[in-house]
N, C-alpha and C positions, 0 to 999 in steps of 0.2 A: 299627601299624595295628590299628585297632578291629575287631571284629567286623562294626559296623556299617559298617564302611568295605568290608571283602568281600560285602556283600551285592549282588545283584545286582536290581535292579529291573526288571522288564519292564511296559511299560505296553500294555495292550491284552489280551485273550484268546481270539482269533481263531486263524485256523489258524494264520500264522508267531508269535504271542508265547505261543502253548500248546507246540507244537514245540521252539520257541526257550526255554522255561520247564523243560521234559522235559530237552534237552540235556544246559541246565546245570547242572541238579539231579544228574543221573548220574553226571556230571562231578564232584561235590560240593562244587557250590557251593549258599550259601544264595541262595533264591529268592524276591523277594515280586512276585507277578503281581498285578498293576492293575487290574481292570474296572469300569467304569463304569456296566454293565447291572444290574440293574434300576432301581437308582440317576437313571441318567439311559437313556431307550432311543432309538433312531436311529428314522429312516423305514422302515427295513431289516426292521429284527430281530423277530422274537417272542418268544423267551424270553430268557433269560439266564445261559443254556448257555454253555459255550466252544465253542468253533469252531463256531457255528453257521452252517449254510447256508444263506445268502439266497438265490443261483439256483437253479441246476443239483443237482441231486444228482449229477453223474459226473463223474468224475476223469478222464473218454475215455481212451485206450486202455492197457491192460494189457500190449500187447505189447512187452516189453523188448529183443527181437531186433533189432523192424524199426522200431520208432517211437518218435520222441524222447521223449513224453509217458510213453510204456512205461518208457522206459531211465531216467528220473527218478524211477519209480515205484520201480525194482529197488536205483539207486542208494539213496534213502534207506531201501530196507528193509534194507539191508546198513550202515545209520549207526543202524540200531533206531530208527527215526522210531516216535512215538505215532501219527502221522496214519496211516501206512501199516498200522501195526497194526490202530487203532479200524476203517478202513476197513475188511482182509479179516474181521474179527469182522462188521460192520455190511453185508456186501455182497449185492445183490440181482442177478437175473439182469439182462444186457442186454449179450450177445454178447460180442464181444472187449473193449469196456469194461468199467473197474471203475464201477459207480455201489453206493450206500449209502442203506439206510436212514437217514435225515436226523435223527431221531432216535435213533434206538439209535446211532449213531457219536458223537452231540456229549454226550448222556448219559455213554459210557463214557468217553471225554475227561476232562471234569468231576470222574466220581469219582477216574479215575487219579490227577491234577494235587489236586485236593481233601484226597485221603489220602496222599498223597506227603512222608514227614516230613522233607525242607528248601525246602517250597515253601506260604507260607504267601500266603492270598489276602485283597487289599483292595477292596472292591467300594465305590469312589467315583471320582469324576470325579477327571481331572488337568487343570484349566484353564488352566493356565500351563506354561512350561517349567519341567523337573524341579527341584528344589531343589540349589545347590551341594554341600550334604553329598554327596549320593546321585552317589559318584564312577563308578558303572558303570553305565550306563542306555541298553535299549531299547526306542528307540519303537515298538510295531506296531500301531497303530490302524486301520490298514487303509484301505477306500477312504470310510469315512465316520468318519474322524476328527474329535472333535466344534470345532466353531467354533471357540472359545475357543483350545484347544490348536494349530488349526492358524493360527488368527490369530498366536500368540506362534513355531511356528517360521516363517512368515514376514516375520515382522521377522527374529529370530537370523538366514535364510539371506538376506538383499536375493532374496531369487527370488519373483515372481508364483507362486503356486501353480497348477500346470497341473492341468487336469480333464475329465474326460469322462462321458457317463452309462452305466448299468448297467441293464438291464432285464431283468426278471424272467418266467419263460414261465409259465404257467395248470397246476394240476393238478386230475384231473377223477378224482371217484370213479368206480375201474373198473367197480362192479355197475351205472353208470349208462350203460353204454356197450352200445350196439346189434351184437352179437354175430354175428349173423343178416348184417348186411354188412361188419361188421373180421373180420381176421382174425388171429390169433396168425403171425407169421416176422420171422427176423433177414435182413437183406439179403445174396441171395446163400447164403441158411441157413446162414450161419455161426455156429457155435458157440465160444463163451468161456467161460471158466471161469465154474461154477456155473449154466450158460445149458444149453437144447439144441436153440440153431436157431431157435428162436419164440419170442424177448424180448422184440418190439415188436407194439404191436398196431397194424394197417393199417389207416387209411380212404381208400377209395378216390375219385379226381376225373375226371368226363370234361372234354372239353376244354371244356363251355360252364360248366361247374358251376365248375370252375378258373377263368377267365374273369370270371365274375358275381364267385367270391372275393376274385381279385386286386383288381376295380372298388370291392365292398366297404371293402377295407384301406386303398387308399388316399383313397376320399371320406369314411370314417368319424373322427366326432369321436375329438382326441386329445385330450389331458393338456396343458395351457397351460404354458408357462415362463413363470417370473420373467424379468424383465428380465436379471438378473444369470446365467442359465443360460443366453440364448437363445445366446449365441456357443458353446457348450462342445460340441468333435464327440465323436462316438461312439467308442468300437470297434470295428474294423475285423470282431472275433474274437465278437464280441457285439451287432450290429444288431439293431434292433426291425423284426419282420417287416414290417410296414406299408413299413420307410424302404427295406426289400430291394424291396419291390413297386414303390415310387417310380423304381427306378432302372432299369427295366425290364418289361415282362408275361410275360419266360419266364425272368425268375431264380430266384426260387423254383422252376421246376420243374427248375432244374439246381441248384438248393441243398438245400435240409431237404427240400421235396416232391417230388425227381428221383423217377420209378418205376421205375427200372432196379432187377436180382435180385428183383424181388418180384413174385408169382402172387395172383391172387385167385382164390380158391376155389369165390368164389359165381360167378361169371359169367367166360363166355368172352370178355368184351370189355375188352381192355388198358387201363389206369390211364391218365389221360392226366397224373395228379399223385398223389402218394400221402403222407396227412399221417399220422406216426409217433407214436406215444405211448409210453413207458418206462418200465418199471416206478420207483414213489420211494421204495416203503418196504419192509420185511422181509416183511410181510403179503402182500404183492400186492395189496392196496384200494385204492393212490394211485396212479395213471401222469400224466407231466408230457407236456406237446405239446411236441415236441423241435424246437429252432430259433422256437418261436413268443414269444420276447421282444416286448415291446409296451408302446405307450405310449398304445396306444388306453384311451378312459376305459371306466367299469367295463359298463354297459347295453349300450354298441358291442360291448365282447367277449362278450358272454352270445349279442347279436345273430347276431352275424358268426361265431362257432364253431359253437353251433351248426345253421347251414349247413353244415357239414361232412356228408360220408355216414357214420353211425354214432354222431354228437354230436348227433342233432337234440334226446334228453333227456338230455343228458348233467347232472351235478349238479358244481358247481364244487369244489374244497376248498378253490384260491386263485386268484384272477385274477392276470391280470399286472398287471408295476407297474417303476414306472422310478426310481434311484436316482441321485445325483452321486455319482463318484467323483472321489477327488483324490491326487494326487501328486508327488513333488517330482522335480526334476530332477538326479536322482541322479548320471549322469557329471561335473556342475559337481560338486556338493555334497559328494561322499560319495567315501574313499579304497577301496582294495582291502579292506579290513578291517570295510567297510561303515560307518565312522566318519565323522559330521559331520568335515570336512575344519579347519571354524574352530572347535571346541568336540569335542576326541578322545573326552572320556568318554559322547558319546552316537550311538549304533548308531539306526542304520534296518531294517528289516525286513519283509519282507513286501508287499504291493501298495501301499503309499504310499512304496516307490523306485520302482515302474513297471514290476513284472513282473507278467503280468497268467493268473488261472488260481490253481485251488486248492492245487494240488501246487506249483507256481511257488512262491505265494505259501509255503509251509511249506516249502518249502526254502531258503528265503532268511531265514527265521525258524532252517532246522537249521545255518544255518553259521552265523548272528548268535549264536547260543547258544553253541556251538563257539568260535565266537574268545573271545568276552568270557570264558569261562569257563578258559580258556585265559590269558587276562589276568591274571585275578583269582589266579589259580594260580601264577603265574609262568613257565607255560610257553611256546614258542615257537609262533605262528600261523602254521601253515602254509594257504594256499587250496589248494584242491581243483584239480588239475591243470584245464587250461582246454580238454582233452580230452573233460572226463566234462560230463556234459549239467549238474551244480551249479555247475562251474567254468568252462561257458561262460556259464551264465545272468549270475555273479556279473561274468565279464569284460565283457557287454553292457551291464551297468545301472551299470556302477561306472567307465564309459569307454569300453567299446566302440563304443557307439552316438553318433551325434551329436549334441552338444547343442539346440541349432538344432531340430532335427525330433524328439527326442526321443518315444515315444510305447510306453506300454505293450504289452506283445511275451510273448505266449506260449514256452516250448520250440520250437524245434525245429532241426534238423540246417542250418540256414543259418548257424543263432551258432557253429559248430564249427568249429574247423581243418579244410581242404579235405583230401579225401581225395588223396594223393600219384596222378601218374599214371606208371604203368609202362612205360618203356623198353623193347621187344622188340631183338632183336638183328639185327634190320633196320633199325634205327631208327627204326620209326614207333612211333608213342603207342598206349597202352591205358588208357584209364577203365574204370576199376568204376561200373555201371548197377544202375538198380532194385534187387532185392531185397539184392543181392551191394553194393552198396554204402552198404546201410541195415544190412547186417552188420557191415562195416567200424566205421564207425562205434561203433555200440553193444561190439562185442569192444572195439576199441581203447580206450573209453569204462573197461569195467568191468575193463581192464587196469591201466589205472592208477588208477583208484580204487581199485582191491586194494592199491597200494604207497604209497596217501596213506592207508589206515587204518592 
């Protein structure tokens, strides 16, 4: 075997193929990571960063004890994830979430992966399926995988590629934000790491002000589909505010605008909806409107925000904006070892198997990296017990889930093993509830993660 034959190709350099690139360089394997940015750029992107973040800057929540998304966090900081690292280097206040400087994260990324001497970087497109030489290859192109390459995997998989869209929330220079009626608190003044209680800034809604907004949302011009998008649903985990309005007048105020734990300071009279803002970069200069994903076009959202109380000058940094995502149907396609099932030398990774979320998504890049390298090496691949929040993810996307309904799935404590229920010596049953059982879990979780490192 060649040199050239152990090299490991990853195509893509998003969060799972930068991840997935770290791995197996550690591992020491040679690396040459794919990018097609600046090269060719998506509808998405802006620079040509790795792991750049097109929505959300937050990773939500940190808590590893009681929350799935936490205990995926702890797990890959315990496998030396680069994500989880660049993260706490790049982290900005905002309660029990981890959220990041969106730049300073994808910068340190880059140079790590950049100057890393067996990971060498090709910054052109890959239009076709990989070349036969290139015996260890994976794909992590993510949810905007370019045409060309997703035309040719499916032909390779006979599977329609399934899709859905991705919409992006507005961020708004904070010196432009009316002080005088928001206010600085975390809901319920909870404090997170590097937070103290007052991460989010508040604008407050009576009930006609809410009202006039919701009417807004939904008679305001949107964003036209192609004919060829109009069928492709949403995310259940990612709706564009407008389609939340659509499905009701008091969802939003039990979703992103609920006013429960939050006081406003200027006035004795109770929020009847409360729109949140987050900090997005290291500075504190950028906060993003939290929940407010949109497909409204760009004049409607300048319009319709700001009506908000505290937006009325607000200054944009980015409007929102709506993306296709695409993905293959990973429980048909794709074995436990995340391997094309009819062509073994090529791994999937990342949100184009149908995990949906950033941490998801690089985790699924840190086991893809993991195996293959493991491969290349000769050694045995072992999965991640199906315990630990990596090992349930892996068992959902790779068969747990049904094909049939198949549909991008965040973390959380449903894809686990049920928690065992307790026999008393009278016989009757005892479940573990609420906090006591969100413990469970995550113990049990990073118990056996301990004895699969």
């Amino acid at each position: 075997m060649t040199n050239k034959d152990k090299e490991l190709h990853i195509i893509g350099a998003g969060m799972a193929g930068s991840e997935a690139a770290w791995q197996a360089a550690e591992m020491g394997v040679q690396v040459v990571l794919h990018e097609m940015r600046p090269v060719k750029m998506t509808d998405a992107h802006k620079t040509d960063g790795f792991a750049e973040l097109v929505c959300s800057n937050s990773f939500r929540s940190d808590d590893w004890e009681h929350n799935a998304v936490g205990l995926l966090h702890e797990e890959m900081r315990r496998c030396n994830s680069i994500i989880m690292r660049a993260g706490s280097n790049a982290r900005v206040p905002a309660g029990s979430a981890l959220a990041v400087d969106r730049d300073i994260f994808s910068e340190e990324i880059t140079k790590t992966l950049s100057e890393h001497p067996l990971i060498s970087i090709d910054k052109a497109e890959i239009d076709a399926l990989p070349p036969k030489e290139w015996e260890h290859v994976i794909i992590a192109t993510g949810p905007l995988t370019s045409p060309a390459l997703s035309e040719a995997i499916r032909k390779l998989t006979g599977e329609d590629s399934l899709a859905f869209f991705d919409a992006l929330a507005p961020i708004v220079h904070k010196d432009s934000i009316d002080m005088s009626k928001a206010w600085f608190q975390s809901r319920y003044d909870k404090i997170g790491e590097g937070g103290d209680g007052k991460d989010y800034i508040n604008c407050p809604m009576s009930k006609e002000q809410y009202y006039d907004f919701i009417d807004a949302l939904i008679t305001g011009d949107k964003t036209e589909f192609k004919d060829w998008e109009k069928d492709t649903p949403y995310f259940e985990g990612c709706l564009p505010i407008e389609v939340m309005a659509e499905r009701g007048i008091e969802t939003l105020s039990f979703g992103p605008m609920k006013p429960v734990g939050l006081t406003n300071p200027h006035s004795d009279e109770i929020p009847y909806a409360v729109v949140q803002l987050r900090q997005d970069n290291k500075l504190g200069t950028l906060y993003n409107i939290v929940g407010f994903q949109t497909k409204l076009k760009y004049g409607e959202q300048m319009r319709i925000f700001k009506s908000i109380t505290g937006l009325e000058n607000a200054e944009f940094a980015r409007l929102g904006g709506i993306h296709r995502n695409t993905f293959i149907n990973s429980p048909i396609l794709l074995d436990d070892k995340l391997c094309l099932k009819t062509e073994k030398r090529l791994r999937f990774a990342g949100q184009i198997t149908g995990c949906e979320g950033y941490v998801e998504s690089a985790s699924v890049g840190l086991m893809a990296g993991r195996f293959a390298a493991s491969e290349i090496l000769g050694l045995d691949i072992d999965t991640p017990p199906v315990e630990t929040a990596m090992g349930s993810m892996l068992s959902h996307i790779t068969g747990g889930a049904e094909s049939s309904t198949f549909q991008p799935m965040n973390i959380n404590f449903g894809l686990f093993p049920p928690v065992p229920i307790e026999i008393l010596p009278n016989g009757k049953k005892k479940k573990l509830k609420g906090l006591d059982r969100k413990k469970y879990y995550t113990t049990r979780a990073l118990n056996a993660l301990k004895s699969w490192l």
